[in-house]
C-alpha positions, 0 to 999 in steps of 0.5 A: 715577757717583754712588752713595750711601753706606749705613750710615754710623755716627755717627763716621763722619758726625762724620768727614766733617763735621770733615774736610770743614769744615776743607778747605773753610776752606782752599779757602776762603782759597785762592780769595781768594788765587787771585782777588786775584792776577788776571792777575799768577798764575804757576806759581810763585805756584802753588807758594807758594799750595799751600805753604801749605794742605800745613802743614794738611792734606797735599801731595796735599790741597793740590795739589786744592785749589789745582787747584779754585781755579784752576779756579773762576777760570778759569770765572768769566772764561769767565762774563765773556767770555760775558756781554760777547758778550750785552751787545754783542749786546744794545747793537747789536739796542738800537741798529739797531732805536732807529735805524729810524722807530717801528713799521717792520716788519723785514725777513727776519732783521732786527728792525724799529722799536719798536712805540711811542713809549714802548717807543722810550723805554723801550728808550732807557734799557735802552741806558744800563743796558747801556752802563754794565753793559758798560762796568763788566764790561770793567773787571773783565775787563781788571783780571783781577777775578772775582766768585765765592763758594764754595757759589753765588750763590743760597746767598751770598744767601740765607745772610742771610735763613735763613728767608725763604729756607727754607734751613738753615745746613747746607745753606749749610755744606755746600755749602762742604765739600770732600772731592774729590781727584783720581786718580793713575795708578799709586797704588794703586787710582788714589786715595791720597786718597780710595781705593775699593777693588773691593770697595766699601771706603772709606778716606780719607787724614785731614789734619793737624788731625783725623789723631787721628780714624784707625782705619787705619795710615798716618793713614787712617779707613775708613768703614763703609758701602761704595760699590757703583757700579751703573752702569758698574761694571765698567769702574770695577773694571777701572781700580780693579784696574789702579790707573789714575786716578780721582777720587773726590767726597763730599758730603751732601744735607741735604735728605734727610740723604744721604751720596753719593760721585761717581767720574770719570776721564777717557775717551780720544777719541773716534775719528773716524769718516770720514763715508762710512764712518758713512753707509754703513748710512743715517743717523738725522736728529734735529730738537732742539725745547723738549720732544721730539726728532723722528728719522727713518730715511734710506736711504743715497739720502736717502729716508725708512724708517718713520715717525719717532719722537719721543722728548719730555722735561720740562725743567720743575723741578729741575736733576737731573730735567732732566738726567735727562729729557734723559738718558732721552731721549738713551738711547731715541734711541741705543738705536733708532738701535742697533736699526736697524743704522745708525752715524751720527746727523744733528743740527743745529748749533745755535748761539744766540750772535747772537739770545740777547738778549731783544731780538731775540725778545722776554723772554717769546718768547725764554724759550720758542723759545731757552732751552727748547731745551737745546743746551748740555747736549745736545751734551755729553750726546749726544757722550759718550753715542754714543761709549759706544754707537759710534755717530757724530755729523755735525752739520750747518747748522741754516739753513731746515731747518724752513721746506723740512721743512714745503714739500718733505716735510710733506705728502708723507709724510702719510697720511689718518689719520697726518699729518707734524708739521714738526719730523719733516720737518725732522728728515728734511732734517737727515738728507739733508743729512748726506748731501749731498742737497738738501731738495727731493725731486725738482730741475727738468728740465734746461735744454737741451732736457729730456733727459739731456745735463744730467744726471739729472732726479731727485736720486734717480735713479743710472746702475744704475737702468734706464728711469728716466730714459728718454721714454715709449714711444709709444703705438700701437694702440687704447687699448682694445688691440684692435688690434695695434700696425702693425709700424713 
């Protein structure tokens, strides 16, 4: 939760300036170290490394920063493991498709030749570039070298050139601040760091070289503004006041001159639902795209209720208003599913680790189909946001979901003036097979001699529905019926 700081004094800013460029130095040098041990890291190199920080500010600071640091680390090799999985994949499209005559077309799920001898040839070099890449980001991972600067890439780069970038200094020093430190459960109001109290108060724990700066006991500065956290505030009092854990992060924006304090902790599992009791009240089936979801309401037999909703997002500009948009999306979903009574949500498990090369789709098809879809920050999102609201998720395969959408329900569920778009019909399949229906709205006759010994004809169909599944009855009389039918 982020809320911001209102009322700072001048001493107050000086405060958090001194104290937030001295930690930053020490995260800085500690990164360093954490970094040039690589793979040889220990608990107890751990323990030298938070030794050192602890003579400049205090144990606790130095038990966050050293956490930091490995933490930044840990995520840098994840970084390289990903990146060697995209190169791999990218060198065996490159390869198969080299290896096929120029202009073959490609079968179903597999790409075929280059349209050109010089885009043949073009390729044939990127393939290089990509062996070499490979090859250099192996090394790196095999040494246990990471590449990674406090503040970013984007700032790192753009710190030479100030003014070409249209970045300040500040922006680039405080990027490198650190005044975060994590909770501890049975401290007093979780935090002896960086310590909230409920009703707003602020105090931070002042380290060793700006400790004359305090105007508390204990070497601690109490700010003057207050912190008011109007999301989820109540159950960040309820920990505050059962002094359990919670972390606390200040930070500036210098673009708006903005002071802002962050609170985290950490929730317990989510509890797992058994999949009939989630489906026992239906199930919505969402469709993910690039802009919108497409939901729907099922029964429990897999039929559709209604029409679908769309709920669409702008993934276009800054990266908190798209977290934003997507957030909005999520909680107008969750708020109808909640409206409809119905505990379980169907969407796909979409996984793009295979085909997320340009050269499978192409630069400018793949910027549109792949990464404008956010599967990533949905899941995450979404995940956290349903167990908050009890509602259960059920992923389900992605494969052919679109295609039978659009040839089993795409015209049967569209009326003259109202027509099913084909991410609604597949948000309608992801649903059904959620609960174990097939895409196909009704499945063929059965194979002996068209009657019930095969079983139900329809998918729909059950042992409690009368006459459903019965032959006609035969038609006697005139059809007029004028006549009575003869008594045989």
């Amino acid at each position: 939760m982020r809320t911001r700081l209102k009322g700072l004094t001048a001493r107050d800013e000086e405060v958090l300036r001194r104290v937030g460029a001295h930690l930053g130095s020490l995260a800085s040098r500690d990164l360093k170290v954490r970094c040039g041990d690589g793979l040889g890291h220990s608990a107890r190199r751990w323990a030298e490394r938070k030794r050192e920080p602890t003579a400049g500010s205090s144990s606790r600071w130095a038990g966050a920063i050293t956490k930091a640091s490995h933490d930044q680390w840990a995520l840098a090799r994840r970084s390289q493991t990903s990146h060697i999985t995209t190169l791999d994949a990218a060198i065996t499209t490159i390869t198969g498709r080299l290896a096929l005559p120029v202009g073959q077309k490609g079968a179903r799920g597999v790409p075929g030749g280059y349209r050109s001898a010089a885009e043949w040839f073009g390729k044939s070099r990127r393939l290089t570039v990509l062996k070499q890449r490979r090859q250099q980001v192996a090394a790196d991972r095999a040494d246990g070298r990471v590449r990674v600067v406090r503040g970013g890439k984007a700032l790192a780069r753009g710190r030479h050139q100030l003014e070409a970038a249209g970045m300040s200094e500040e922006r680039w020093e405080a990027a490198r601040w650190f005044l975060s430190a994590d909770g501890e459960t049975g401290k007093r109001y979780g935090n002896e760091t960086l310590r909230v109290t409920p009703d707003g108060q602020v105090s931070i724990k002042l380290p060793a070289p700006p400790a004359g700066l305090a105007n508390a006991p204990h070497g601690r500065y109490t700010l003057a503004a207050r912190a008011c956290f109007a999301h989820r505030g109540r159950e960040w009092a309820d920990r505050v006041e059962a002094d359990r854990a919670v972390a606390y992060r200040i930070h500036l924006d210098p673009a708006r001159d903005r002071w802002y304090v962050d609170a985290s902790w950490q929730r317990t599992p989510a509890r797992v639902v058994p999949l009939e009791a989630a489906l026992a009240a239906g199930v919505v089936g969402v469709d993910t795209n690039a802009d919108h979801l497409a939901a729907w309401h099922l029964n429990t037999r897999g039929n559709p209720i209604g029409r679908p909703r769309r709920f669409s997002y702008d993934l276009s500009g800054s990266a908190p208003h798209r977290d934003a948009q997507l957030r909005h999306a999520l909680t107008r979903l969750l708020h109808w599913t909640r409206h409809l009574g119905v505990a379980a949500i169907a969407i796909e498990d979409l996984d793009f680790t295979d085909v997320k090369t340009r050269e499978r789709h192409g630069r400018r098809r793949l910027r549109q189909v792949v990464h404008g879809i956010p599967t990533g920050r949905l899941k995450a999102r979404l995940v956290s946001m349903a167990a908050e609201q009890g509602i259960a998720l059920v992923a389900v395969d992605a494969a052919y979901t679109s295609r039978w959408g659009a040839r089993y329900w795409q015209q049967a569920t569209s009326t003259r003036k109202i027509k099913t778009s084909r991410h609604e019909a597949a948000s309608l399949v992801i649903g059904r097979r959620a609960q174990g229906h097939g895409a196909r709205r009704r499945t063929a006759p059965p194979p002996h001699h068209q009657s019930d010994d095969a079983g139900h004809r329809t998918v729909q169909a059950r042992h409690h529905d009368p006459r459903r599944e019965e032959p006609r009855p035969a038609r006697t009389g005139g059809r007029t019926r004028s006549a009575a039918p003869p008594g045989a």
